[in-house]
VOTI-964952 format. One line per field, with one value per atom (N, C-alpha, C): atom name; x, y, z. Coordinates in steps of 0.02 Angstrom, whole numbers, plus 50000, padded with zeros to 5 digits. Layout:
# residues N
atome <- (CA ...)
u <- (X ...)
v <- (Y ...)
w <- (Z ...)
This chain:
# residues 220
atome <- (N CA C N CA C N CA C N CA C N CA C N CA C N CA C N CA C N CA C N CA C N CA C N CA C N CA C N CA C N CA C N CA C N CA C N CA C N CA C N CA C N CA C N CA C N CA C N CA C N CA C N CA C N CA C N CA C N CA C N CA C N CA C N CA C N CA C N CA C N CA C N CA C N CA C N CA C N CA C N CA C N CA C N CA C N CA C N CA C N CA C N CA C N CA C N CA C N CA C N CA C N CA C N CA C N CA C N CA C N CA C N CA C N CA C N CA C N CA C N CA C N CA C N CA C N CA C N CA C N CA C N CA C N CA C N CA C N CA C N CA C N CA C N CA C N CA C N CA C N CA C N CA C N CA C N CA C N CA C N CA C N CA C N CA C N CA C N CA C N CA C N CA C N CA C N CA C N CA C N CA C N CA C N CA C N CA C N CA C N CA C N CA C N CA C N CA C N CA C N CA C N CA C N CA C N CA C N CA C N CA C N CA C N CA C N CA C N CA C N CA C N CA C N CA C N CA C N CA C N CA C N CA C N CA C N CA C N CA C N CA C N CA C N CA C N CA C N CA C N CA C N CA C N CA C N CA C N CA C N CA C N CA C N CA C N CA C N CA C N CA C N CA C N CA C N CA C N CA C N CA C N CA C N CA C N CA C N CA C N CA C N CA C N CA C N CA C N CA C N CA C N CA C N CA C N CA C N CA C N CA C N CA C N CA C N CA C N CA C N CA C N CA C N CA C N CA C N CA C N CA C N CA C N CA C N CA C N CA C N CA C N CA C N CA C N CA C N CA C N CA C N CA C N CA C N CA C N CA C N CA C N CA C N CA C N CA C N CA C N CA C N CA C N CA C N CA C N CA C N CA C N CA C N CA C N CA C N CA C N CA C N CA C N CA C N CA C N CA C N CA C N CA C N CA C N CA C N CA C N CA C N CA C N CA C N CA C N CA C N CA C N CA C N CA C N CA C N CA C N CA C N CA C N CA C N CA C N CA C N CA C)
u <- (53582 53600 53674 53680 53768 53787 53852 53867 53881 53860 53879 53924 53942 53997 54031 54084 54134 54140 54138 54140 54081 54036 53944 53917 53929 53880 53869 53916 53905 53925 53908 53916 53897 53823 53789 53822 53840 53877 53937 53977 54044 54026 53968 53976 53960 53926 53899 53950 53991 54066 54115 54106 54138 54130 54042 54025 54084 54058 54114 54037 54042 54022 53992 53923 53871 53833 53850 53804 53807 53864 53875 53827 53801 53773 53820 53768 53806 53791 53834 53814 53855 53803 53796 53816 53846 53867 53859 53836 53835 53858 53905 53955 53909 53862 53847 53874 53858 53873 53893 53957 53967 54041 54086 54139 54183 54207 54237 54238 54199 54170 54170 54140 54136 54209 54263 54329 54378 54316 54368 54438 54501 54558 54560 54589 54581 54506 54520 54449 54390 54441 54392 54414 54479 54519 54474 54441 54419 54472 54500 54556 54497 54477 54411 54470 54532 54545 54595 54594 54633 54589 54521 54488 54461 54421 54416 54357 54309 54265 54306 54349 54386 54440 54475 54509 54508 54422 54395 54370 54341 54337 54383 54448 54519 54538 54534 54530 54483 54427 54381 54409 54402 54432 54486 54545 54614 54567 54530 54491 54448 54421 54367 54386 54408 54418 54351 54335 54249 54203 54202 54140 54131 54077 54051 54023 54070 54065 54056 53994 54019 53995 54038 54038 54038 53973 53927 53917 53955 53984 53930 53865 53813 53824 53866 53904 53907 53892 53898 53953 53959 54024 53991 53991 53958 53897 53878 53789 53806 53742 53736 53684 53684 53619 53554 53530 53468 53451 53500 53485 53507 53534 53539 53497 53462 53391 53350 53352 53294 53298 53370 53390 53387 53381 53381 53348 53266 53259 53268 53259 53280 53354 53415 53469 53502 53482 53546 53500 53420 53381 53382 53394 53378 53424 53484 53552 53521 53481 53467 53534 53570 53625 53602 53665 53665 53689 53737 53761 53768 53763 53784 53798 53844 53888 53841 53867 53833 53889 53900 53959 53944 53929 53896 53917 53952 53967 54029 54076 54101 54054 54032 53961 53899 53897 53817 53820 53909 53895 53845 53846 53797 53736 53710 53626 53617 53678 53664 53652 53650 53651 53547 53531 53455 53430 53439 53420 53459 53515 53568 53540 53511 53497 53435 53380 53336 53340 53397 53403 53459 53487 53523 53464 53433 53378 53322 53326 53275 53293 53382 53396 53405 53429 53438 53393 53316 53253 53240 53254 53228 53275 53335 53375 53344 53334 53333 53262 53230 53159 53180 53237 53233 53296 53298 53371 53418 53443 53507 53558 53616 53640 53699 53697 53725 53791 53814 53910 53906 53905 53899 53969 53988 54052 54067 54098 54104 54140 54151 54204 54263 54293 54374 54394 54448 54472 54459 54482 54492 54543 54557 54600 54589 54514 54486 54514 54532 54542 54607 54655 54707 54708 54668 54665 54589 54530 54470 54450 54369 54360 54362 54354 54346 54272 54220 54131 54150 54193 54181 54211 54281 54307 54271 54216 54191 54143 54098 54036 54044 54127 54123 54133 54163 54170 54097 54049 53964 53961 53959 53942 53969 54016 54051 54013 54004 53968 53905 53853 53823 53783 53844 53858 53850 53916 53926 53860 53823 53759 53696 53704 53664 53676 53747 53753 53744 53762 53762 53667 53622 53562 53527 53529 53527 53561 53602 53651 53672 53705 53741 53803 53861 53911 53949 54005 54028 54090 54122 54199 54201 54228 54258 54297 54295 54360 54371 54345 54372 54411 54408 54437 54502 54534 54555 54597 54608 54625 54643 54605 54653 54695 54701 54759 54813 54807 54869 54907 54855 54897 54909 54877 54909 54974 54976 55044 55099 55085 55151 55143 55082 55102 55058 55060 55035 54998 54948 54877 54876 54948 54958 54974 55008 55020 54945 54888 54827 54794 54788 54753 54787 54754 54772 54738 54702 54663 54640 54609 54584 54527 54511 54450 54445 54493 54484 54549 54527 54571 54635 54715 54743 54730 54770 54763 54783 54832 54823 54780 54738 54663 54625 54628 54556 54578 54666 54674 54647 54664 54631 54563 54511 54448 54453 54436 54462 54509 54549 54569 54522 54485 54432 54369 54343 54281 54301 54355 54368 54381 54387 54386 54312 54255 54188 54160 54231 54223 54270 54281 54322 54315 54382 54367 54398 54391 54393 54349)
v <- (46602 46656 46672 46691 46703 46756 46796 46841 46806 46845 46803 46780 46726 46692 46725 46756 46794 46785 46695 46657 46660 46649 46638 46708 46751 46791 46862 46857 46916 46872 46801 46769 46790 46812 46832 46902 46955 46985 47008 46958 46918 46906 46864 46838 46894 46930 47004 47037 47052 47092 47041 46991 46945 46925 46955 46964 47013 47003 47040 47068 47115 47156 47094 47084 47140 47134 47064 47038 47067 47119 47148 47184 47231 47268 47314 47389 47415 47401 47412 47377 47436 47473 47512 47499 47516 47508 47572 47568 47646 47635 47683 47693 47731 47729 47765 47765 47872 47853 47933 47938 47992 48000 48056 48093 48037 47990 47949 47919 47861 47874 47943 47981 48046 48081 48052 48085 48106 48135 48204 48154 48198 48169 48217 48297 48336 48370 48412 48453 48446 48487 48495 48473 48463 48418 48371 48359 48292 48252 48205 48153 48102 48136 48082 48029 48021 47966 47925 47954 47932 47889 47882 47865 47797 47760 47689 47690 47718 47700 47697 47743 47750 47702 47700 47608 47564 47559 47506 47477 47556 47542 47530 47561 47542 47468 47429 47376 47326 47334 47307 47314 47370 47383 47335 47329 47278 47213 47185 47132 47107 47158 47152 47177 47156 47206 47235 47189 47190 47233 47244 47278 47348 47365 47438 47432 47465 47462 47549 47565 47636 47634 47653 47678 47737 47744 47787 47808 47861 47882 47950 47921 47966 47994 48005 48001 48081 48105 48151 48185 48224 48215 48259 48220 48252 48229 48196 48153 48060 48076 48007 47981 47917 47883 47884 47903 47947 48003 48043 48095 48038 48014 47966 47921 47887 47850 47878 47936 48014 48010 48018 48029 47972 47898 47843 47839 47849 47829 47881 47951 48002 47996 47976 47988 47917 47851 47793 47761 47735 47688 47719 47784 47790 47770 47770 47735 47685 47636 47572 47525 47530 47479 47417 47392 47315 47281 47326 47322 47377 47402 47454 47444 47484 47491 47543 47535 47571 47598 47639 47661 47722 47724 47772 47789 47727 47687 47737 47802 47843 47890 47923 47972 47937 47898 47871 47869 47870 47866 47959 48001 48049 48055 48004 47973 47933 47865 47809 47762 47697 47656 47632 47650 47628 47679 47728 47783 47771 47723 47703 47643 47600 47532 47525 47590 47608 47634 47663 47686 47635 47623 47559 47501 47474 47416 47455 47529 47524 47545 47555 47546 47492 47454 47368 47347 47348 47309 47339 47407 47428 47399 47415 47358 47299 47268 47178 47188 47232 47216 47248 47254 47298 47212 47194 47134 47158 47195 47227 47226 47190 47151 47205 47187 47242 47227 47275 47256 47301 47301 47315 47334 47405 47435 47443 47417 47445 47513 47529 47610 47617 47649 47662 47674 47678 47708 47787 47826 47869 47874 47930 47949 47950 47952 47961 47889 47845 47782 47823 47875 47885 47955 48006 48063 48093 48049 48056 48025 48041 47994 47942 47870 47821 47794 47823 47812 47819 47871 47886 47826 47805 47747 47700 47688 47634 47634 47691 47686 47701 47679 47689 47574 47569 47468 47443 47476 47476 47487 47526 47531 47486 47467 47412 47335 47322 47259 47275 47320 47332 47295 47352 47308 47255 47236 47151 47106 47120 47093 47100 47173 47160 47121 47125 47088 47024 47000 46907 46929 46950 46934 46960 46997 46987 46954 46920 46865 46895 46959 47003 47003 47048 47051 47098 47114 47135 47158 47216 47251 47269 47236 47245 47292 47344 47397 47400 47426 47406 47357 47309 47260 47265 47270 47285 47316 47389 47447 47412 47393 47353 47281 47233 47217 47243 47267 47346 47358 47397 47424 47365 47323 47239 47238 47226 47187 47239 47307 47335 47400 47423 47479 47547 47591 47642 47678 47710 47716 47779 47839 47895 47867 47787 47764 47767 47758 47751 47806 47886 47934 47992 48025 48087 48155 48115 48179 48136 48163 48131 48085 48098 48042 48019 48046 48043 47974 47905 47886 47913 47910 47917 47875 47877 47830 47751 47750 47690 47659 47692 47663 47653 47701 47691 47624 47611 47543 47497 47463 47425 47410 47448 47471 47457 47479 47453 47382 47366 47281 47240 47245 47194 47177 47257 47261 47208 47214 47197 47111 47076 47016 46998 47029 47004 46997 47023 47006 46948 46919 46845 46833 46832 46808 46731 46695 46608 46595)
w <- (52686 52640 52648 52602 52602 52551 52556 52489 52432 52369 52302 52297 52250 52250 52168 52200 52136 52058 52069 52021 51968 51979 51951 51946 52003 52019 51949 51922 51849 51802 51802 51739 51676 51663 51642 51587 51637 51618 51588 51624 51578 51512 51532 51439 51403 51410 51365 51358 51397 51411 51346 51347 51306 51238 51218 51165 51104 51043 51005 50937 50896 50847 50799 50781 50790 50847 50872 50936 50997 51020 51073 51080 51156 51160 51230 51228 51273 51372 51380 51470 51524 51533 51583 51650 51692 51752 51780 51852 51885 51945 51964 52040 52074 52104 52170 52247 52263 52334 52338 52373 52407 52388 52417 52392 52376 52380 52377 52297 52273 52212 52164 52206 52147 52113 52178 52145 52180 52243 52274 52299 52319 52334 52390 52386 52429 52464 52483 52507 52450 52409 52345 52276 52274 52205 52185 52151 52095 52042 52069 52023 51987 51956 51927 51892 51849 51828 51870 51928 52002 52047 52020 52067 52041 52097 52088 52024 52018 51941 51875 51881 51806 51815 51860 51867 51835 51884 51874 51767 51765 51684 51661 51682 51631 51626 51702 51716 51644 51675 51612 51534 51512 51463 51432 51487 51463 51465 51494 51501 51459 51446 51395 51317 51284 51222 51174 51173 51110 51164 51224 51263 51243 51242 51222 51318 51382 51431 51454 51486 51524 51607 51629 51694 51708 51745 51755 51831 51844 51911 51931 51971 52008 52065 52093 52157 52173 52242 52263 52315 52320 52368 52433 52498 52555 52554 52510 52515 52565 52586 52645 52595 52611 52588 52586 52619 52612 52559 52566 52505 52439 52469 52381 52359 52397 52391 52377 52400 52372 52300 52265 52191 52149 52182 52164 52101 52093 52037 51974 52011 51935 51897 51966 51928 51923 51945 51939 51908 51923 51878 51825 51785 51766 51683 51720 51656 51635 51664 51664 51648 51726 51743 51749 51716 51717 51788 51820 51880 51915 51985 52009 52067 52109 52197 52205 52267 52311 52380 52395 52430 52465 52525 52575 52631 52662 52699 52753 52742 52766 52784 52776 52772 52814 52806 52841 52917 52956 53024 53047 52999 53033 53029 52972 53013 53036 53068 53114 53065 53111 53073 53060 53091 53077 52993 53006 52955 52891 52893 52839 52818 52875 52850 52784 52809 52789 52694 52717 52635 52603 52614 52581 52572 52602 52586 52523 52530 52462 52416 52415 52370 52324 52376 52355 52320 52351 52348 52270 52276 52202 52137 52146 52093 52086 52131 52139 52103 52090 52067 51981 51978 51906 51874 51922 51881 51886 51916 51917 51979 51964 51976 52029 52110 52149 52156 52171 52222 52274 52347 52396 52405 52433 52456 52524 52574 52638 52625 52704 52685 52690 52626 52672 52713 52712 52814 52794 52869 52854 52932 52937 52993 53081 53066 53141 53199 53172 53222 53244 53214 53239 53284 53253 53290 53324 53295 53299 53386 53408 53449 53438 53498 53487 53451 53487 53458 53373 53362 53307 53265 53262 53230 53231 53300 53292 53279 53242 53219 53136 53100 53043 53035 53108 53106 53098 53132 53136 53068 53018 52966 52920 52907 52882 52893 52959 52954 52968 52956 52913 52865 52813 52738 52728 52756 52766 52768 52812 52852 52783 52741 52695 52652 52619 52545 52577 52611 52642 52652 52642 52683 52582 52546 52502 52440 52461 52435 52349 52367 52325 52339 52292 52287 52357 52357 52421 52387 52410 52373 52487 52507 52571 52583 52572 52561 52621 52680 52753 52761 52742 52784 52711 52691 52618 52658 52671 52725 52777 52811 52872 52852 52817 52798 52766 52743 52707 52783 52824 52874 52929 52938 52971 52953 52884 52873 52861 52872 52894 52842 52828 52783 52818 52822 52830 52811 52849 52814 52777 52777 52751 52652 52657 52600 52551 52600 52574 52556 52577 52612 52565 52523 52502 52533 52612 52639 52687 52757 52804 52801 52739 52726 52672 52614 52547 52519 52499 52475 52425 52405 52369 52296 52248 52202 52214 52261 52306 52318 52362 52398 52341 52307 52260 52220 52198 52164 52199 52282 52276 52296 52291 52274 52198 52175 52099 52072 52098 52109 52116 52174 52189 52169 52146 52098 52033 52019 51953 51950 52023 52033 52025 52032 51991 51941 51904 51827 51793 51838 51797 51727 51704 51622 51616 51642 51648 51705)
């Protein structure tokens, strides 16, 4: 088993995205997850068109011209995965996405990783039984590797591969934003360049979160 391969793996979708009037139809996408997704930048600021879903649609959009595309942002801010698996089928099955993320992955170190694994797999399992086609999000950074404990930085690296460990074991898509974040700050840039708040990506972060989603939509 392995993660999807970038190329193939929303073929399907491409071509629908690629369709043009009368044959087009509309294709739903839903961003789930927690504050991140939902917007917030500060405490409580919401940059909803700063943030990686609306990007990401703008992205598409230049890409796609003929698509009747919406992105459909369920996302809570301060919700772990669990309470979102709770909401799973009233509020994200219920768009009936063609594709949807899943992004928890900052938030979930406060129910561990067993109680995370738990609600991420039924979320998965329930897509995969509806056809609907996943992209797996690790987490952004946030500040704690610099001023936080150590357990703590390293139980957001635990959550990250994770992820990792699911999309490669359900052989789905993957947006690595961790590791994304740590090459940024590898090769010499600073993680305040990224960070409009101790946990909250800038419009930075959310670009490339939004960059890479948008590499699973190849148009060649």
């Amino acid at each position: 088993m392995s993660i999807a391969d970038r190329r193939t793996y929303l073929a399907n979708i491409v071509d629908e995205l690629k369709t043009q009037w009368p044959e087009n139809r509309t294709v739903n996408i839903v961003c789930h997850g927690h504050s991140v997704p939902a917007g917030y930048h500060s405490w409580a600021t919401v940059e909803t068109f700063k943030s990686y879903p609306h990007l990401f649609h703008c992205g598409l959009k230049e890409r796609f011209a003929f698509a009747v595309v919406n992105v459909i942002v369920t996302a809570i801010g301060g919700e772990e995965s669990d309470k979102g698996a709770a909401r799973f089928d009233s509020e994200v099955l219920n768009h009936n996405p063609r594709v949807l993320t899943i992004d928890y992955g900052l938030n979930d170190r406060r129910i561990g990783l067993e109680k995370a694994e738990a609600s991420w797999r039924s979320m998965i399992e329930k897509s995969l039984q509806r056809d609907i086609e996943l992209v797996l999000l690790t987490p952004t950074h946030d500040n704690s590797g610099l001023v936080g404990p150590p357990e703590y930085w390293e139980s957001l690296r635990q959550q990250a591969g994770q992820i990792r460990k699911l999309a490669d074991e359900y052989e789905v898509g993957l947006v690595d934003s961790f590791a994304l974040y740590e090459r940024c700050v590898g090769s010499g840039g600073d993680l305040s360049d990224l960070l409009s708040w101790p946990n909250h990506p800038n419009r930075n972060g959310h670009q490339l979160v939004a960059d890479d989603l948008l590499r699973w939509f190849p148009i060649g």
